[in-house]
N, C-alpha and C positions, 0 to 999 in steps of 0.2 A: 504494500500500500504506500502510495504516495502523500502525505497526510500534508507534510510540510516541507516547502525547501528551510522554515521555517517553523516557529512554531506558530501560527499565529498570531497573533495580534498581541501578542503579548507586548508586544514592543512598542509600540503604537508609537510608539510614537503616535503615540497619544494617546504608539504602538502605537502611545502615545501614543495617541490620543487624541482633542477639545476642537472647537470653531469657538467663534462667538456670537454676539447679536451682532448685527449692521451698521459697522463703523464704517471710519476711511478706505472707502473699495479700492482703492489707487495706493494707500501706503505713500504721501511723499515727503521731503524733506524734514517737515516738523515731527514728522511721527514720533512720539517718546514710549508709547505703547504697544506691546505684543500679549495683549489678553485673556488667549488663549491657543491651544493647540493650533501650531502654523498662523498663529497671529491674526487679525478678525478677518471674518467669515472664512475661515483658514485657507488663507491666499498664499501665505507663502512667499507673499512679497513684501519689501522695502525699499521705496527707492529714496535718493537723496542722501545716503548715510556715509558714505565717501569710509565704506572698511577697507581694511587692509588688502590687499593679493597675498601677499606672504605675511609670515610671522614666525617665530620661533620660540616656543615657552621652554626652552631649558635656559637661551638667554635673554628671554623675557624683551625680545624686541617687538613691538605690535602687540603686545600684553599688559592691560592696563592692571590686571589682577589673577589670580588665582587660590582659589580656596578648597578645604577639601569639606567633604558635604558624607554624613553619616549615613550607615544602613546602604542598602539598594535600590533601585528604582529607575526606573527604563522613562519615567513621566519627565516630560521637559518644562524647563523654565519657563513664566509669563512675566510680562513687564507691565508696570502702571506707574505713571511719575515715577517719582525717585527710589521705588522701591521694585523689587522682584520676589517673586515668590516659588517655593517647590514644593516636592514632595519626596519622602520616604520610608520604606520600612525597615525598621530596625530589629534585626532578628538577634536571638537570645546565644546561635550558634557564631562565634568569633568568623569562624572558616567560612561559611555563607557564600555563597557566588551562585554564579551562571553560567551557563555553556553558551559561550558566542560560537558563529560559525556555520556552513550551510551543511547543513543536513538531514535528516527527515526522520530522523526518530520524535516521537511523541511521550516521552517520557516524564511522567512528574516528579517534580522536585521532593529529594528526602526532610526538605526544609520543614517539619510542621510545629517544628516548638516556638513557645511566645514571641510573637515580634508588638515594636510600637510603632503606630502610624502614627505620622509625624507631618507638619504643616510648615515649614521655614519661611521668614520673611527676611530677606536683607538688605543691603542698603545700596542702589541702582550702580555710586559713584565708586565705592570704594571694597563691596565684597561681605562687609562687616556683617556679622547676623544681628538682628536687632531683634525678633521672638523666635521662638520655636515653641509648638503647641504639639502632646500628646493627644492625636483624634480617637484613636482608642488603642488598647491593649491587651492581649489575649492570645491563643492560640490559633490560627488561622481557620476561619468557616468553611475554607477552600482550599483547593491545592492548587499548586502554579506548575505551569512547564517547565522544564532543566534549561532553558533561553529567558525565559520570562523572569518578573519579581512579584512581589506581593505590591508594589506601586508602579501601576503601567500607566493606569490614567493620569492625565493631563489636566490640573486645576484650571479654575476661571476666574476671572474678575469681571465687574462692569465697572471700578474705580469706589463702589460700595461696599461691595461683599468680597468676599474669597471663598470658593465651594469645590470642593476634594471629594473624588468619588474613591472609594475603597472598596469596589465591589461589596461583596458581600457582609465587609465589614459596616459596610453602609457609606451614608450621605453626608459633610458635612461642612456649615458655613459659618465665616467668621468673618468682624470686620476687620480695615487692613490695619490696625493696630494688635487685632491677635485674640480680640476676645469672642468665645462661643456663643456662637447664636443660638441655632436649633441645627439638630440632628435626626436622620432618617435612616430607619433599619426596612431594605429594599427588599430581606430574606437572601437565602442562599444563592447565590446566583452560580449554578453547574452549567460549565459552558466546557466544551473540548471537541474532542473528534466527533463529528456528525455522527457516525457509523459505527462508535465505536464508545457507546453514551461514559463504559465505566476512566475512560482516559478524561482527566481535568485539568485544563493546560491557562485557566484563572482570566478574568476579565482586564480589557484593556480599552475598553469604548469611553471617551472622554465627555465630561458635561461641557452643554452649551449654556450661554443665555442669552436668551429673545426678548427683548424691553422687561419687564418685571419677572419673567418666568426661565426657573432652571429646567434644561429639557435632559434626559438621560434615555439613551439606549440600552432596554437589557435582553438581550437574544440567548436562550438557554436549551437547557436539554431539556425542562420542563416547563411554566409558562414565559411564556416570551410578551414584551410589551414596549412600546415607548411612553412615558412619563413626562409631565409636566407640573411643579412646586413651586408654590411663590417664594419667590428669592428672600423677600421678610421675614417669611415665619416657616416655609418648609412645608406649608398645608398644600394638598394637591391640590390642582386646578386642574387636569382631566387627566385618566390613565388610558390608553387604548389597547388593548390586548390584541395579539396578532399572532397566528400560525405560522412561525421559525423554526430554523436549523440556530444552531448559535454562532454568533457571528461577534466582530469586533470594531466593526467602523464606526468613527464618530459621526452621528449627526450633523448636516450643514444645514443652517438658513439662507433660500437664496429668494434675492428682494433684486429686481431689474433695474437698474440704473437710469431705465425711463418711466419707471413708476410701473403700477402694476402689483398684483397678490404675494404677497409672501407665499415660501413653499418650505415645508421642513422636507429634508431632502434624507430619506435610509438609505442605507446599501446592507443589504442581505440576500442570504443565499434563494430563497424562494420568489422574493420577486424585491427588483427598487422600487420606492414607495413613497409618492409624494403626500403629505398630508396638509392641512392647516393648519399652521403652528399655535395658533391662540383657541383651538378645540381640539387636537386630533381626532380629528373628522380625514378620513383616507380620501383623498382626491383620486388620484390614479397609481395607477401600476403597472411593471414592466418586468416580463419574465430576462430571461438568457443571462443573470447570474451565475454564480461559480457557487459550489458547496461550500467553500471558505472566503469570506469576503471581510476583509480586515482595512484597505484605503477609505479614506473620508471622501466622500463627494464635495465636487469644486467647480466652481464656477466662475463666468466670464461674460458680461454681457445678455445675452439671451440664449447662452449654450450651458447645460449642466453635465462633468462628466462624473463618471460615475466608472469603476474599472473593479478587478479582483484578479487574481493570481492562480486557482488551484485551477489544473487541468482536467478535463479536457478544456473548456469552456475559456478560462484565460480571457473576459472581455474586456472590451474599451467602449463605453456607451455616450455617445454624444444627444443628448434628451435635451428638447426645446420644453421651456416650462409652458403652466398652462392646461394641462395633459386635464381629461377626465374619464375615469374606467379604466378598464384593461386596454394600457396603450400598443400592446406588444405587436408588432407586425407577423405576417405568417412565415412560417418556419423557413421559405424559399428564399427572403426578402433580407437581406442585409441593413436598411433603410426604409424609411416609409410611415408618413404621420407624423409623432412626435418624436420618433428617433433618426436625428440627422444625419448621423451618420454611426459604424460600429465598425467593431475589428476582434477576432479569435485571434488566440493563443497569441497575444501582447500585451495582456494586462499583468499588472505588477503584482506580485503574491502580499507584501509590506508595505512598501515605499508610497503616498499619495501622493499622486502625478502635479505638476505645476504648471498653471498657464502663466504664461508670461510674455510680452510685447505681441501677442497674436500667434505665438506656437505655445504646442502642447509638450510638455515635457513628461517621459514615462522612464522610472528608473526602475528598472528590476534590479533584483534581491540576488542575483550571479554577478551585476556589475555591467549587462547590458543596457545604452542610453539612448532612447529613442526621441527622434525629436520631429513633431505632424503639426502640420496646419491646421489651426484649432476650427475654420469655419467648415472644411473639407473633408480632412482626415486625409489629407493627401502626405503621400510619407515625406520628409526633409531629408532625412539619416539615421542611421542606425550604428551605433560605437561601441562598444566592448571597454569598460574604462579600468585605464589598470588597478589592480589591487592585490595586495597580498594572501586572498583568497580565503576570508570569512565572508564575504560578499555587504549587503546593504540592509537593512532594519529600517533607516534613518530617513523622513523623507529629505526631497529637495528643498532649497531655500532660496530665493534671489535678492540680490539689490545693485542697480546700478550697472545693468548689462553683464552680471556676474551671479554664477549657478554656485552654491556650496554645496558639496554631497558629503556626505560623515558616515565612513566606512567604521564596519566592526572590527577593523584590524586595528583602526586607531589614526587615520587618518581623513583632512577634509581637504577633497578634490576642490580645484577655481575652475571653475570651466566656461569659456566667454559664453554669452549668449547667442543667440543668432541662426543663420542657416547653415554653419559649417561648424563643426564640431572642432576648439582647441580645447586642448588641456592649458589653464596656465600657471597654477603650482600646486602643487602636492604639499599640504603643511601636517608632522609628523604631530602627535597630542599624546601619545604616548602610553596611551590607555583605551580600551575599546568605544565604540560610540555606539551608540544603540539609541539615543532622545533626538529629536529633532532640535536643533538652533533655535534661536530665538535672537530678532535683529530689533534694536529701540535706541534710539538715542545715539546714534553713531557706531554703536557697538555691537557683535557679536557675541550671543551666549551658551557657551556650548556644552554641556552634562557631558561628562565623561563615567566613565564604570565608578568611577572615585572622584572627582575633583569638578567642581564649576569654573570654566576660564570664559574671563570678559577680553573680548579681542577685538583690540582698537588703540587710539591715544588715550594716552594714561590721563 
């Protein structure tokens, strides 16, 4: 069985992880915020921030700081003003780790004794921690994959609250000086191999938020649902239960830049699903998923893609919003309707794809880089990027005509933008990557296996 080239979403980056509500769609110069997973509506971009090309953290050139940061966690950094926030879990075993690296074992971690989850705030300019909050503590509800941690998701801010999903640990939100708000027990959440229910390889689908409402994805081996909490107090405001495989993609909100419905936007294996974000109320649906669907859906204008990794199926869905019913075209039809265009066995198992300047960027998880015309699907290039052969977790990131990629071996690729594929440095970190970056304020933030490095001028 082919279960994984990975494990899952474990990594989410955001395996992390998060989107968020409908900020700055463009990301430009003043941006000081990355909110949440892949930064709002998890774009993935920033432009204006003038980072480095190279850097070198053993001689600290282009390193404005580096800190080392407790426990494990695959969850990436968010930024809001002057502060940044994570996530960890602090396991009770010294030795603790994770298997980086491609390859397809489905194994759960021997990890199950007491860990603390854990909420950090530190200080944007200089690195310093200013709280750290015990969200709970205990023995694990759930087990994690041998790649994965007990914190994959990817926290949120709306510049109010701060809200950490803990899987099964639960829900929970605090303001950004550190104090509890309210907390929510979401129950068990069994998520692993479709096929193979007793494997548990632990959740990694990251919270959004949509004007006042925290939205969470739980796709399980037994009820599956998306959620909707008010950001205040944690009381639901609607739950929608839905017929899933378990799955790990964050939720997107995609809102048109010419006005028009908001759409909460899933990606799971049974069908993508648009809903109304202020009811979940199902608008439409779109079968030709993969059994393991772990990238966030992402958008651009009037195009929503939506991709996943396991084979056969491997897609790349280019969905006009709007959609109502079953949008799916007949099984002959590559396109047609509200799907503008698609593509088999190119969709990324991990990594959520990146639009940027009018191409699509697709990283697969071997270190293949594809880069299509987002209105078309018309292919640009296809590159092979070097790596020392743990392959990719980590999605893309841009700014500034500049692709970052954050290999598991421990390195993050420059790669120019554009229609011709350069490499332009290799910068070493020295420790595996597995979180997504996060770009605010001039700077680069990048979660390593151990250590946060902010990479920029000091």
């Amino acid at each position: 069985m082919l279960y994984l080239r990975l494990p899952v979403a474990i990594v989410a980056l955001g395996l992390s992880t998060a989107s968020l509500q409908i900020a700055d769609r463009t990301q430009t110069a003043s941006t000081a915020n990355w909110p949440a997973f892949r930064g709002p509506s998890a774009s993935g971009r920033a432009d204006g921030q003038r980072l480095p090309e190279r850097w070198d953290v053993v001689k600290r050139r282009n390193v404005a700081w580096t800190v080392a940061i407790p426990g494990l966690a695959h969850s990436s950094p968010i930024v809001w003003g002057d502060r940044l926030f994570l996530t960890s879990a602090i396991s009770s075993r010294t030795d603790a780790t994770f298997k980086p690296g491609l390859y397809g074992e489905g194994t759960a971690s021997e990890d199950r004794t007491p860990q603390k989850w854990v909420v950090l705030a530190l200080d944007r300019a200089s690195g310093r921690t200013l709280w750290q909050r015990t969200a709970y503590e205990g023995v694990p509800r759930e087990k994690r994959h041998i790649k994965a941690t007990y914190a994959n998701a990817t926290p949120v801010t709306d510049g109010r609250y701060v809200v950490a999903f803990f899987g099964s640990q639960g829900l929970f939100a605090f303001d950004l000086d550190g104090t509890a708000l309210w907390q929510r027990d979401l129950g068990i959440l069994n998520t692993g191999a479709y096929d193979l229910p007793e494997y548990e390889w632990g959740t990694a689908s990251s919270p959004i938020i949509y004007r006042d409402l925290v939205i969470v994805q739980c796709d399980t081996q037994n009820e599956s649902f998306v959620m909707a909490l008010d950001v205040r107090s944690g009381r639901t405001v609607w739950k929608t239960v839905r017929t899933e495989l378990p799955s790990w993609g964050t939720p997107t909100v995609y809102v048109s830049s010419k006005g028009g419905r908001a759409e909460l936007v899933t990606n799971s294996p049974n069908f993508v699903r648009g809903y109304d974000p202020d009811t979940g109320e199902e608008r439409w649906r779109l079968a030709r998923s993969s059994k393991i669907t772990a990238p966030t859906p992402v958008f651009a204008d009037d195009l929503i893609i939506v991709s996943s990794g396991r084979a056969p199926e491997r897609p790349i869905l280019a969905i006009r919003p709007g959609g109502q019913g079953d949008i799916t075209p007949p099984a002959n039809r590559e396109a047609g309707g509200f799907l503008r265009w698609s593509k088999t066995a190119r969709g990324p198992y991990m990594p959520t794809p990146l639009i940027y300047r009018g191409l699509l960027y697709v990283l697969a998880n071997n270190g293949l880089f594809d880069a299509y015309d987002l209105e078309s699907g018309r292919d640009i290039y296809r590159q092979r990027v070097p790596h020392q052969g743990s392959g990719f977790s980590a999605s893309p990131v841009a700014a500034d005509g500049r692709i970052y990629l954050s290999s598991e071996d421990g390195d993050i690729l420059v790669v120019r933008a554009g229609d011709e594929f350069t490499l332009l440095a290799t910068n070493p970190m020295g420790e595996p990557l597995m979180a997504t970056p996060a770009i605010a304020g001039g700077r680069l933030y990048v979660r390593g296996a151990e250590h946060l490095f902010a990479i920029g001028e000091r």
